[in-house]
C-alpha positions as CSV (number, residue, x, y, z in Angstrom):
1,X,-70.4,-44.9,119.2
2,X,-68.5,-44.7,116.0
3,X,-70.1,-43.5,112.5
4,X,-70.2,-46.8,110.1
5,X,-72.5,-44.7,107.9
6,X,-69.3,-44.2,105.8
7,X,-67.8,-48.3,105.6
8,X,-68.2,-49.8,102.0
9,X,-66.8,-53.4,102.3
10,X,-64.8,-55.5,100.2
11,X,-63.0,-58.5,99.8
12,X,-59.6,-56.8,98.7
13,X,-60.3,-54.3,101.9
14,X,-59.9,-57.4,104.1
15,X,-56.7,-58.9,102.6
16,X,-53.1,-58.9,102.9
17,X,-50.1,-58.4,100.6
18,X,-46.8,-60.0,100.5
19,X,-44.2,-59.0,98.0
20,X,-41.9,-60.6,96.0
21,X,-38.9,-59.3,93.9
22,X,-38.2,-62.6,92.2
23,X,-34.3,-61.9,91.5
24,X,-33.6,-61.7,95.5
25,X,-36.6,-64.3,96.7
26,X,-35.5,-68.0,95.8
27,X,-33.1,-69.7,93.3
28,X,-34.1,-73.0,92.0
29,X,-31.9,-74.1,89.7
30,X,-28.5,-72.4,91.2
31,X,-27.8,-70.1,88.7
32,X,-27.3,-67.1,91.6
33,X,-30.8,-65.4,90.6
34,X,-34.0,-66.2,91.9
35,X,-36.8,-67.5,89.6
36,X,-40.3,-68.1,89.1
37,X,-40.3,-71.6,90.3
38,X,-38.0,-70.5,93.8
39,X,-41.4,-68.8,94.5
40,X,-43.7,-72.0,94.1
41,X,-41.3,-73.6,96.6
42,X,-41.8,-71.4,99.3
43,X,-46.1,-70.8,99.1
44,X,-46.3,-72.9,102.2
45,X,-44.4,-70.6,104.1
46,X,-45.8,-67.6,102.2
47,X,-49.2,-69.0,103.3
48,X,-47.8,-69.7,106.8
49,X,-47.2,-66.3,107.4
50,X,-51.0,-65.6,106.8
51,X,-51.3,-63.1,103.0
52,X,-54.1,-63.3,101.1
53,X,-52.2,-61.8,97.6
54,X,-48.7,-62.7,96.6
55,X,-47.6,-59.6,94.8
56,X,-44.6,-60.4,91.4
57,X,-42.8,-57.6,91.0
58,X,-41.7,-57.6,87.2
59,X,-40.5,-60.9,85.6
60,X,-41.3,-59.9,82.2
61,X,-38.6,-60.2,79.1
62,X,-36.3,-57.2,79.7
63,X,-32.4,-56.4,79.4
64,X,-32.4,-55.6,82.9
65,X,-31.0,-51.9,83.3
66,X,-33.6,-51.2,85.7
67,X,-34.1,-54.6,87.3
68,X,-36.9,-55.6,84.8
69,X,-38.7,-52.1,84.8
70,X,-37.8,-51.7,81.6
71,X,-39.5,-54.4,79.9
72,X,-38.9,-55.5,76.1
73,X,-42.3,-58.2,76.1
74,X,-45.3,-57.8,78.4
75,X,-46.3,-61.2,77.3
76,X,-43.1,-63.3,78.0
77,X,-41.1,-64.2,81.1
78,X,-37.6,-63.3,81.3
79,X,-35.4,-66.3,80.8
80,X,-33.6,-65.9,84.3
81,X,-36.8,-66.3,86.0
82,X,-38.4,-68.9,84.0
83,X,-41.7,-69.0,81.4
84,X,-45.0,-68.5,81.3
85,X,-45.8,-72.0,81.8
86,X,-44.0,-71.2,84.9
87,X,-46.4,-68.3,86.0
88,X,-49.6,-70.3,85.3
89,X,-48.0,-72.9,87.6
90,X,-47.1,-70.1,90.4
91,X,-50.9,-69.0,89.4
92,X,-51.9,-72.3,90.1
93,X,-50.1,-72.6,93.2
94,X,-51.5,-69.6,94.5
95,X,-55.2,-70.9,93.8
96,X,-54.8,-74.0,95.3
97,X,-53.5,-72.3,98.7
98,X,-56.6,-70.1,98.9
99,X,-54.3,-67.2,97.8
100,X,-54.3,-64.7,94.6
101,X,-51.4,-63.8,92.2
102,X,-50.5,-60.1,91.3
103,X,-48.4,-58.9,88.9
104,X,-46.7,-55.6,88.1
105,X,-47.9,-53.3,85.5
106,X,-45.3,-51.1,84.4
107,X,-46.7,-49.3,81.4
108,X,-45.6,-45.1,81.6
109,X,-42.3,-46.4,79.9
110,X,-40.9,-49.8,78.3
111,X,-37.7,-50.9,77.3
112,X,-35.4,-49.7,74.3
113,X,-35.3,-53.0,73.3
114,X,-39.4,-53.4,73.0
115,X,-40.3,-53.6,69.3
116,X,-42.7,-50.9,69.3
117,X,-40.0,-48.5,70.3
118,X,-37.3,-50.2,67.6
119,X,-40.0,-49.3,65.5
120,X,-40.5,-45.9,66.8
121,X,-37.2,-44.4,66.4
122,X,-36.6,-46.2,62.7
123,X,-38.3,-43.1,61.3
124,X,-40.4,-40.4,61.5
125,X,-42.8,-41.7,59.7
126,X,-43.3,-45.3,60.8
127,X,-46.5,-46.5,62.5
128,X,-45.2,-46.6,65.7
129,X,-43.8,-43.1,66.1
130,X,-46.5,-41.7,68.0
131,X,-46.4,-44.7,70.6
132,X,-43.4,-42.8,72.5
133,X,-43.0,-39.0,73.3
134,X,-40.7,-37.6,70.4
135,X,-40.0,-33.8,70.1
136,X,-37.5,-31.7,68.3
137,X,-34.5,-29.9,69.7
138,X,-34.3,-26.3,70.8
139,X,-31.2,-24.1,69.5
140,X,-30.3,-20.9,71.0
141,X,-28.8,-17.7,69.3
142,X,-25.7,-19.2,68.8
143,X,-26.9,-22.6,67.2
144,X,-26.1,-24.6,69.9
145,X,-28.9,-27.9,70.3
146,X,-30.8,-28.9,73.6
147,X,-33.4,-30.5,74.9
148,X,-37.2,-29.8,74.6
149,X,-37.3,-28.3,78.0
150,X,-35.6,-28.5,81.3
151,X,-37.0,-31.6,82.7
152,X,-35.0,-33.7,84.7
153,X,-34.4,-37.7,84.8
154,X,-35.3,-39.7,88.3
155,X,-32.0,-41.3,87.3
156,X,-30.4,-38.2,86.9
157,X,-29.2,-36.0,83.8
158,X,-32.2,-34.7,81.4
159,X,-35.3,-36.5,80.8
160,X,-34.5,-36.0,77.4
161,X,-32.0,-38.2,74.8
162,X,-31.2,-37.1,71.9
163,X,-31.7,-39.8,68.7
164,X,-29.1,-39.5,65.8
165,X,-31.1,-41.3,63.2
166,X,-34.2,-39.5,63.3
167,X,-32.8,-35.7,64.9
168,X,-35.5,-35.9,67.6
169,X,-35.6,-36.2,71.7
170,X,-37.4,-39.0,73.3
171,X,-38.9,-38.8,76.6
172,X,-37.5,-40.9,79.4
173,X,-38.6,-39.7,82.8
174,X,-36.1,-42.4,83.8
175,X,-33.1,-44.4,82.7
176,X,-32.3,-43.4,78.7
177,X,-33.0,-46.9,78.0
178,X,-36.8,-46.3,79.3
179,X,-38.3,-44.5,77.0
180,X,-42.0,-42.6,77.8
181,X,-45.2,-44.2,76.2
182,X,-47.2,-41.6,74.8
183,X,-51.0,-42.2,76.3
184,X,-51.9,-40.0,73.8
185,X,-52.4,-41.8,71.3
186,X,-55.1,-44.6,71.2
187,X,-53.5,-47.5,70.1
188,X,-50.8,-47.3,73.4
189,X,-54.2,-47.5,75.4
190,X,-55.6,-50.5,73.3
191,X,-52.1,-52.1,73.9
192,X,-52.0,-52.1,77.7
193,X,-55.6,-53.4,77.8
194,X,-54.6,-56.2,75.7
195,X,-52.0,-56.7,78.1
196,X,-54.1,-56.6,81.2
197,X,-56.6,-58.7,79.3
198,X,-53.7,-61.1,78.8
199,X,-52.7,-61.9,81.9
200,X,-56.4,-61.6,83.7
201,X,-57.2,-64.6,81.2
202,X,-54.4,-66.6,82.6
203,X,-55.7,-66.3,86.2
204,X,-54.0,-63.4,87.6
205,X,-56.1,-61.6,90.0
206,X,-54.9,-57.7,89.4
207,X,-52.3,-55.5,88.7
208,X,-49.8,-53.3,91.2
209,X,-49.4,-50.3,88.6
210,X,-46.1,-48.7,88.1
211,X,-45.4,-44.8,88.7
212,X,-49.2,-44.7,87.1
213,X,-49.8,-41.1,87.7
214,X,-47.3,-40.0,85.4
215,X,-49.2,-41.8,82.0
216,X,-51.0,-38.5,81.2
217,X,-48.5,-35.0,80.4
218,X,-49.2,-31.4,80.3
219,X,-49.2,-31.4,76.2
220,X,-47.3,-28.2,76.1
221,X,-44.0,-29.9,77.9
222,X,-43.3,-26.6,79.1
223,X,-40.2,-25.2,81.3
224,X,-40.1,-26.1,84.7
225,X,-40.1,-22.0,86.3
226,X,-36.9,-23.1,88.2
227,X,-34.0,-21.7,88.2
228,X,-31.9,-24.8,90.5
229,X,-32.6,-28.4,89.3
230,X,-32.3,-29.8,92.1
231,X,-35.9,-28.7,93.0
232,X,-37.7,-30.3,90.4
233,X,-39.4,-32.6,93.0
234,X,-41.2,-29.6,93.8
235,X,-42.6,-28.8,90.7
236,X,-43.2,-32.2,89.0
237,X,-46.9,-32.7,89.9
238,X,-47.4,-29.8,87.8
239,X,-46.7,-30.9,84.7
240,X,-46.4,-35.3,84.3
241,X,-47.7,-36.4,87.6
242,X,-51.5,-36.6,87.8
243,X,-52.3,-34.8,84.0
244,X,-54.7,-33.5,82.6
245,X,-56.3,-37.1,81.4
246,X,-55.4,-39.2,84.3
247,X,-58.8,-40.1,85.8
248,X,-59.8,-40.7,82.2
249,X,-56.6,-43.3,81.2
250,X,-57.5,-44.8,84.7
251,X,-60.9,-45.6,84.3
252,X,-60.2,-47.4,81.2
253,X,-57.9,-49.5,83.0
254,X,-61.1,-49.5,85.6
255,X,-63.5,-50.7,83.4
256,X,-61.5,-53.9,83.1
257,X,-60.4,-54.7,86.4
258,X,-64.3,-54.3,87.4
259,X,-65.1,-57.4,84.8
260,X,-63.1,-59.8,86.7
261,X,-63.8,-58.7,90.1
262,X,-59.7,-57.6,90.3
263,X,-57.5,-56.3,93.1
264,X,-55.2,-53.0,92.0
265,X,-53.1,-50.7,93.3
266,X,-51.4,-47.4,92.1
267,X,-48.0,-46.2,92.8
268,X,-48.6,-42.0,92.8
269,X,-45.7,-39.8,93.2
270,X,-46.2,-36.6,94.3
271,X,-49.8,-36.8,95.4
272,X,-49.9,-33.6,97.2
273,X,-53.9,-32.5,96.1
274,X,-55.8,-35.1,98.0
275,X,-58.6,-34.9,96.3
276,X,-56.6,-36.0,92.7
277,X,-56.1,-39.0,95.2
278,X,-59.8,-39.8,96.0
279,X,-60.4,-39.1,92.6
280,X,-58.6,-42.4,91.5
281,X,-59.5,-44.8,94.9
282,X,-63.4,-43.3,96.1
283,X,-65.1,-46.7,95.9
284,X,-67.6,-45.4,93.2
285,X,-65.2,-44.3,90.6
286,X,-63.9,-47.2,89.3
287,X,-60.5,-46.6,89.2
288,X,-58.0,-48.0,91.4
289,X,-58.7,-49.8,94.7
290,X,-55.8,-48.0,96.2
291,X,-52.7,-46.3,95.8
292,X,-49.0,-46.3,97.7
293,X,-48.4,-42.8,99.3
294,X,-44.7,-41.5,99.3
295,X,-44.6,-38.8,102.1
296,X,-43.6,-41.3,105.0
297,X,-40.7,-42.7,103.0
298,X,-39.7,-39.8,101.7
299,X,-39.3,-38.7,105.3
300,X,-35.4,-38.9,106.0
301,X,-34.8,-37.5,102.3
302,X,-32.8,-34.1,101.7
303,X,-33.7,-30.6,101.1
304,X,-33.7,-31.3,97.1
305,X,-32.3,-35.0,96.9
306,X,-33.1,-38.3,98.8
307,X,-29.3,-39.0,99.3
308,X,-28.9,-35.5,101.1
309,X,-29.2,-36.1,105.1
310,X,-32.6,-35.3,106.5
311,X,-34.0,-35.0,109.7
312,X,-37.6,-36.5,111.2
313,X,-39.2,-36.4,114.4
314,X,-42.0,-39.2,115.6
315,X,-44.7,-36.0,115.5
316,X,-44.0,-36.0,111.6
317,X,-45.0,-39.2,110.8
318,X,-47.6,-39.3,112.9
319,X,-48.5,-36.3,111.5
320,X,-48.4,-38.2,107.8
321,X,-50.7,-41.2,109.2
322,X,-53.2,-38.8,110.8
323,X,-54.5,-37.2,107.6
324,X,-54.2,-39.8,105.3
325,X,-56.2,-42.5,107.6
326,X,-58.9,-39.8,108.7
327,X,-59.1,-38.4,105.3
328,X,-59.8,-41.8,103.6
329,X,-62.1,-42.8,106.0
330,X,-64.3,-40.2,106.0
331,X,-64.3,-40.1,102.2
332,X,-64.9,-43.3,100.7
333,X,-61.4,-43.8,99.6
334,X,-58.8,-46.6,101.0
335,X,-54.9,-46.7,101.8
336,X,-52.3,-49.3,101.6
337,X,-50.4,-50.0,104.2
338,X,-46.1,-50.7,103.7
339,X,-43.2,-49.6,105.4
340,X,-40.7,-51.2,103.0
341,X,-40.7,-52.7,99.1
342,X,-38.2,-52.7,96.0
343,X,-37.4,-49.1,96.0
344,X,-37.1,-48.9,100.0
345,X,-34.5,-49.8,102.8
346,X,-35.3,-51.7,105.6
347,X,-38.1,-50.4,108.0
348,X,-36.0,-51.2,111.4
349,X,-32.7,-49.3,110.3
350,X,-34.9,-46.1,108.6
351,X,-37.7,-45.8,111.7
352,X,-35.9,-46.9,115.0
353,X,-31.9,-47.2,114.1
354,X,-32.5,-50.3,116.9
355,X,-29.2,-52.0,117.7
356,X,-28.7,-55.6,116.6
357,X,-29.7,-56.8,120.4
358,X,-33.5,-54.5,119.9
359,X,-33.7,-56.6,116.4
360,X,-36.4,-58.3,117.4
361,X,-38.5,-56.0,119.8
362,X,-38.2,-53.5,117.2
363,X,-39.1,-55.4,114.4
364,X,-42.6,-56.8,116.7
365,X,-43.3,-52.9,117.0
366,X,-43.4,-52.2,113.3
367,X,-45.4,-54.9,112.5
368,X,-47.8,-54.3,115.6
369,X,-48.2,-50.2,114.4
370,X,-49.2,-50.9,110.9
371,X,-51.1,-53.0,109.7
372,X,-53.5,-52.9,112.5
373,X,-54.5,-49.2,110.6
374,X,-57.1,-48.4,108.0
375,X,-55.8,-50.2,104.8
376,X,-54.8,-53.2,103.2
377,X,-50.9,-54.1,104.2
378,X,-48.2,-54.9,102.5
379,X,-45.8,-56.9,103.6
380,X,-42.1,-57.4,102.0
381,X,-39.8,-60.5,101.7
382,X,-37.5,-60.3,104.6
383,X,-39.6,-58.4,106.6
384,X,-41.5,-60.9,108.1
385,X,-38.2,-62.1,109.3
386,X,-36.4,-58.6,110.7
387,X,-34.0,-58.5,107.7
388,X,-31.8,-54.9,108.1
389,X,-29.8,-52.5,105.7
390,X,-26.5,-53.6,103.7
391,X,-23.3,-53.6,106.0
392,X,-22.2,-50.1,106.8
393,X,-18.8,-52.0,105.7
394,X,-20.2,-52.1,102.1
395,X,-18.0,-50.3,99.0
396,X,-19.7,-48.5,95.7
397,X,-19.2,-51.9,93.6
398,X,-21.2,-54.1,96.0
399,X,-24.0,-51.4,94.6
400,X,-26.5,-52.6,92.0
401,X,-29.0,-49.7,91.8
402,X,-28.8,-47.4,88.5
403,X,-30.8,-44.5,91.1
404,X,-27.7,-44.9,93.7
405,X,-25.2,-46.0,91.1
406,X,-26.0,-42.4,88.8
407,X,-26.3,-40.7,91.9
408,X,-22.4,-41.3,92.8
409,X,-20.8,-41.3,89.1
410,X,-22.7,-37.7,88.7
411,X,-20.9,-36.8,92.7
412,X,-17.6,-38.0,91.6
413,X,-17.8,-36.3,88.5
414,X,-19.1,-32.8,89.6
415,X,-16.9,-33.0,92.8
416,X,-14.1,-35.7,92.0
417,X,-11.5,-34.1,95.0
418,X,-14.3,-33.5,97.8
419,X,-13.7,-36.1,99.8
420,X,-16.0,-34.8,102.7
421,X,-19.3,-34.9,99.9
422,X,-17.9,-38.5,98.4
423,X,-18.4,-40.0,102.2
424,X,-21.2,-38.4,103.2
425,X,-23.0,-39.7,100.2
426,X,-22.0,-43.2,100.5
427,X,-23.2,-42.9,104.2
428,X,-26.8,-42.1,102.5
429,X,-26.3,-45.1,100.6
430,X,-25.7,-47.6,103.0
431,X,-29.2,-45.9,104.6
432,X,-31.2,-45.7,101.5
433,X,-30.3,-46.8,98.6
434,X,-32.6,-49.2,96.7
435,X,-30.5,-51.9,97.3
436,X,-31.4,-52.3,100.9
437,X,-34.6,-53.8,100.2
438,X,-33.0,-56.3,97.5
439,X,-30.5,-58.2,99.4
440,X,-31.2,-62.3,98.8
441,X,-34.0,-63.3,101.6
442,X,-32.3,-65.4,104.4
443,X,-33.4,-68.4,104.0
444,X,-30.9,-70.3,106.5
445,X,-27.6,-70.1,108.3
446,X,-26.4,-72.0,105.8
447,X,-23.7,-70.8,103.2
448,X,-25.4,-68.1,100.8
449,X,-28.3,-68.2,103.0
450,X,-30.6,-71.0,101.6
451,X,-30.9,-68.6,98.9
452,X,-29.1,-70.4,96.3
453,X,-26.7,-73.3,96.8
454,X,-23.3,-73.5,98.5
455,X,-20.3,-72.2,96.0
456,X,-22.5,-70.3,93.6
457,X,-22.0,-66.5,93.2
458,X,-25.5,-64.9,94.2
459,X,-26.2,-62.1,91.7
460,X,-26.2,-59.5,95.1
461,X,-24.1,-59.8,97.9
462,X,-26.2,-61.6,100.8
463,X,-26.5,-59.9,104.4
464,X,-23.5,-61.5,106.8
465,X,-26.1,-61.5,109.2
466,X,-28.1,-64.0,107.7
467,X,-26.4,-66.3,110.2
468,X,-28.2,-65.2,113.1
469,X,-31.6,-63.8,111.3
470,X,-33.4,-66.4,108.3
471,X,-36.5,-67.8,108.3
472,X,-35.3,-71.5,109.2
473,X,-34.7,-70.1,112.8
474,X,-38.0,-68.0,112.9
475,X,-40.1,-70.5,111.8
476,X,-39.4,-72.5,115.2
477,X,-39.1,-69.8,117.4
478,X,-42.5,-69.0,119.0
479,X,-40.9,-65.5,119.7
480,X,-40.1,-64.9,116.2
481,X,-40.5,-62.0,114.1
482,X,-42.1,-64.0,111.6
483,X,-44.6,-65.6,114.4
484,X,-45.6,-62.3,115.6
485,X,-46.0,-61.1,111.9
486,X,-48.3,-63.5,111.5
487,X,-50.4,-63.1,114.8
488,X,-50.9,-59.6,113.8
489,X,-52.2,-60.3,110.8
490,X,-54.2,-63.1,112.3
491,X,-55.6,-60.4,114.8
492,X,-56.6,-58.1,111.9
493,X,-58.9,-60.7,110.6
494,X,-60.4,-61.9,113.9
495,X,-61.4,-58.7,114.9
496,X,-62.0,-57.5,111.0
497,X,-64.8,-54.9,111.9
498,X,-62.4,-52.5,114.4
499,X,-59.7,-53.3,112.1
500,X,-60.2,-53.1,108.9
501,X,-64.0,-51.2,109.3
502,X,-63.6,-49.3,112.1
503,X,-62.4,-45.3,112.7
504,X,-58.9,-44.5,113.7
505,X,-58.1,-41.6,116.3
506,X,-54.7,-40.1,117.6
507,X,-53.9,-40.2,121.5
508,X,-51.3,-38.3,123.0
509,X,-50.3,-36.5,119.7
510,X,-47.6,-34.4,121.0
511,X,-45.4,-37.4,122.2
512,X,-42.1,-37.7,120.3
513,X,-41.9,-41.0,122.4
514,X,-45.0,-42.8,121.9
515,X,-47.3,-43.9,119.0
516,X,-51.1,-44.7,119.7
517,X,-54.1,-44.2,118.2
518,X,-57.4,-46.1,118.3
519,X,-59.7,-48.5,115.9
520,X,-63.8,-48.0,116.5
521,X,-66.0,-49.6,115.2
522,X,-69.6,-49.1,116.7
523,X,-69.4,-50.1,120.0
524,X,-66.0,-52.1,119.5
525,X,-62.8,-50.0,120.3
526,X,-59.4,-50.5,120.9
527,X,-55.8,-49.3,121.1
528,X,-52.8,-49.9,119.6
529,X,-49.6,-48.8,122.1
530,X,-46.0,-48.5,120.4
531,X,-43.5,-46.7,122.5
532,X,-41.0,-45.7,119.7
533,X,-38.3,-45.8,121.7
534,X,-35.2,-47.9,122.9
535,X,-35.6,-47.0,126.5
536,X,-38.2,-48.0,129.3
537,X,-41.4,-45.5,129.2
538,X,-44.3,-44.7,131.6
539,X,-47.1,-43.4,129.8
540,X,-50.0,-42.2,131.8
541,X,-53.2,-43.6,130.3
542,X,-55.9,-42.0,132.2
543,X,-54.2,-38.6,131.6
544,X,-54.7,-39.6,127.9
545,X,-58.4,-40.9,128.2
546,X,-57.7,-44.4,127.5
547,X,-60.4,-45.8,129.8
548,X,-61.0,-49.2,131.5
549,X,-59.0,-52.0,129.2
550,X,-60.6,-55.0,129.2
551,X,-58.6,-57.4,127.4
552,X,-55.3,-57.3,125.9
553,X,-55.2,-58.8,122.3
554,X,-51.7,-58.8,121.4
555,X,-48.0,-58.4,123.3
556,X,-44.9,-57.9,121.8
557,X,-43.2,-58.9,124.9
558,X,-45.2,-61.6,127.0
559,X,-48.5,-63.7,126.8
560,X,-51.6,-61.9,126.7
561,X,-52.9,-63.0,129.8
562,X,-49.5,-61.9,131.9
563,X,-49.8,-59.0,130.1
564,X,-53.6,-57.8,131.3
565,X,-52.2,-56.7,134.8
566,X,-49.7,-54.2,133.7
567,X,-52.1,-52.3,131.8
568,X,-54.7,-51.1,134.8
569,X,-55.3,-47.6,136.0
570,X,-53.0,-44.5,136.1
571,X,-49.5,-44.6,134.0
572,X,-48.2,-47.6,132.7
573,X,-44.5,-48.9,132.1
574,X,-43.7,-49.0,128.8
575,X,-40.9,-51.5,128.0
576,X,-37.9,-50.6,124.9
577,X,-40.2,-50.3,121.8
578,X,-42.9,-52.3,123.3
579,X,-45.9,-52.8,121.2
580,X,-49.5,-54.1,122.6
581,X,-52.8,-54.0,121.3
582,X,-55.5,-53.8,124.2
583,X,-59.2,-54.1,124.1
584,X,-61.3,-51.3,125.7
585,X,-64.5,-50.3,126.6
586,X,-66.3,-48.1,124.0
């Protein structure tokens, strides 16, 4: 019988996420971007689908150079996505539907163009100087200026701009135009509680938190002791990812989420000590609820950059899942759950490469293998529905992403006659840049998708394929993506104890052909079958010490019922990435 000595329940344990990047999601007044009121037109079918949270991803005031990451006002919408009056409504909407709102908090860095950094770089000695990271340049023997130190920007080039007016660097462990807050100082802190205050007023019921393991720095900004650049991903953690204050800066945010019973999750970089993880999510902290891991999207990434080719077998990601769900677990922590979001491609083209005829079957596998695991899951617009990467057929300037778009005006720069490096990179695009994830969603087969009206110019290039995969199709097809989406998810609830509750185990962890692993919870068990493959399988279950099934829960390819007498004793045929989730005896 499994040990439940260890399960600490909770409502936000229980739920489901789905995502929204509001420039891609739903135009409503045919201006080519999505808005704030798209979304409140589509929370039937957001509640169809079977969430509990509708996640915003920023809509705040903000130039835009990073999508709305870089925001100018945390307390006003951004005029292409609507008004506030507009989120209280969405808010509202939410509510009524029995679901909750949450928004983004992106507070490591703002915009240029926020007034406490117009402020900041006036002069040295205005208020607001201390609010950002400012330092003055080194000069070697010869008198020559550079940086602080040799840290380098996510977005490429130095972390480090140079300001004219005042003779000072800023920090910006992103684009230029997203200069560092500096957590330092007190009043930043008292800022972003007034902001969290703000919106928690208005209804909102928590916060997804923005790269928030990099809000406290090693104070003495040293060198990175690396000699090649490109490996600063290997050093980072060391000296602005999970500082010296972290824990402290997060329980302050803590403190306030616990006074109005709200949901939160952290995005963490470079989380490699586990127990700087537990620190922030352990249920008797006060922290965070949870935070998004990077190792299993990081998987297909490059010796030193994420648009170098890389390599992954099935034993590495099962590999990844293993310790994370059994450390958790066993340590009063929680994960979340996701396979895509903003800064990801598309799950089916990064962990199967199925062919357009395996769409479907594929799709029913990735949705079957995790959220049925120990976590809350996340779920991203077009998922629900299959959508894949950009066309291979897709040039440079049908790019929107500042990550991809750097990455190729630094390549053509640094090598502007190697052909060979120019192609292979744009082949890394087309598999992960950012942009894959922020197509329009495909609403219909009609022109532009549903996503905006007939004639208008969408602000990003929609799929071609939306003809053959949109939501208007799914919805009345019983075989859908979306339908078995949102059986999983119904499954997860009806059987909350083994599935959100219970203990999760590997079986058959050498395969490089099958995933499964089982869900206990006291004398309740069962196991959830993917074969990862496009090819049929027989997978001997007694060798593996399955046991006696006695009820199939959940078929990717057939009813439940048809389904019960393929899974008896001995080996079992495994169809092309079939998924099934099968009830056993404990």
């Amino acid at each position: 019988m499994a040990d439940t000595s260890k399960v600490h329940r909770a409502w936000w344990k229980e739920a489901s996420v789905y995502q929204i990047w509001p420039a891609s999601f739903k135009d409503s007044n045919n201006d080519g971007i999505g808005d704030i009121p798209g979304i409140i037109s589509k929370l039937d079918y957001i509640k169809k689908l079977g969430v509990d949270i509708v996640w915003l991803c920023p809509s705040y005031k903000s130039p835009q150079v990073d999508m709305g990451y870089d925001i100018a006002d945390y307390k006003a919408i951004a005029p292409e996505y609507g008004t506030v009056a507009d989120v209280e409504n969405l808010i509202k909407g939410c509510h009524e539907r029995g679901m909750k709102l949450l928004m983004d908090l992106v507070v490591n860095h703002t915009s240029d163009q926020h007034e406490w950094f117009k402020q900041s770089r006036s002069s040295k000695d205005n208020p607001y100087r201390n609010w950002y990271v400012w330092k003055p340049p080194r000069y070697d023997e010869q008198g020559n200026r550079h940086p602080p130190n040799n840290w380098i920007s996510h977005f490429q080039g130095s972390a480090w701009q140079y300001d004219e007016l005042t003779g000072e660097y800023y920090l910006h462990l992103y684009a230029t135009e997203q200069p560092d807050l500096n957590w330092e100082h007190p009043p930043v802190r008292d800022a972003v509680h007034d902001i969290m205050h703000f919106w928690l007023d208005k209804g909102c019921d928590g916060f997804r938190m923005d790269v928030i393991n990099f809000i406290s720095k090693d104070q003495r900004f040293p060198d990175a002791p690396v000699k090649d650049p490109r490996s600063i991903w290997q050093w980072a953690d060391k000296y602005y990812a999970n500082g010296p204050r972290l824990h402290e800066y997060l329980q302050g945010l803590g403190d306030i989420l616990k006074k109005y019973d709200a949901f939160s999750v952290g995005e963490m970089p470079f989380v490699r000590d586990t127990n700087e993880v537990l620190k922030a999510v352990r249920y008797d902290r006060g922290e965070i609820n949870m935070i998004f891991n990077f190792e299993h999207v990081d998987i297909d990434h490059g010796e030193f950059d994420k648009f170098e080719p890389g390599r992954w077998k099935l034993t590495d990601l099962k590999s990844f899942f293993e310790r994370w769900q059994k450390f958790m677990y066993e340590n009063g922590g929680w994960n979340a759950l996701y396979w895509e979001n903003h800064d990801q491609p598309r799950s089916i083209d990064r962990y199967t490469g199925a062919r357009e005829e395996d769409r479907v079957i594929a799709s029913k596998m990735l949705a079957t293998f995790l959220p049925l695991q120990s976590g809350t899951p996340f779920v991203y617009q077009g998922q629900e529905i299959g959508m894949r990467n950009v066309p291979i057929s897709w040039g440079i300037e049908e790019y929107k992403d500042i990550d991809c778009l750097n990455h190729w005006h630094g390549l053509v720069k640094a090598k502007p006659f190697d052909t060979e490096a120019q192609r292979i990179a744009k082949q890394e695009y087309q598999k992960k840049s950012r942009d894959n994830g922020r197509t329009p969603v495909q609403w219909s087969p009609e022109p532009n998708a549903g996503f905006t009206a007939p004639g208008v110019k969408p602000w990003m290039s929609i799929n071609p394929d939306y003809v053959k995969c949109n939501a208007e199709q799914e919805l009345r097809d019983p075989n859908s993506t979306f339908n078995y989406w949102s059986s999983v998810l119904a499954l997860r609830k009806k059987y909350l104890d083994i599935f959100v509750y219970g203990n999760y185990e590997m079986v058959d962890r050498d395969s490089q052909e099958v995933f499964a692993y089982t869900r206990q919870y006291e004398d309740q068990k069962a196991l959830v079958l993917c074969n990862w493959t496009a090819k049929p399988l027989s997978w001997d279950a007694e060798k593996n010490g399955v046991g006696k099934v006695k009820e199939v829960l959940l078929s990717s390819y057939e009813e439940t019922g048809t389904a019960k007498e393929r899974f008896g004793s001995g080996a079992w045929s495994l169809r092309p990435y079939e998924a099934a989730v099968l009830l056993l005896d404990a």
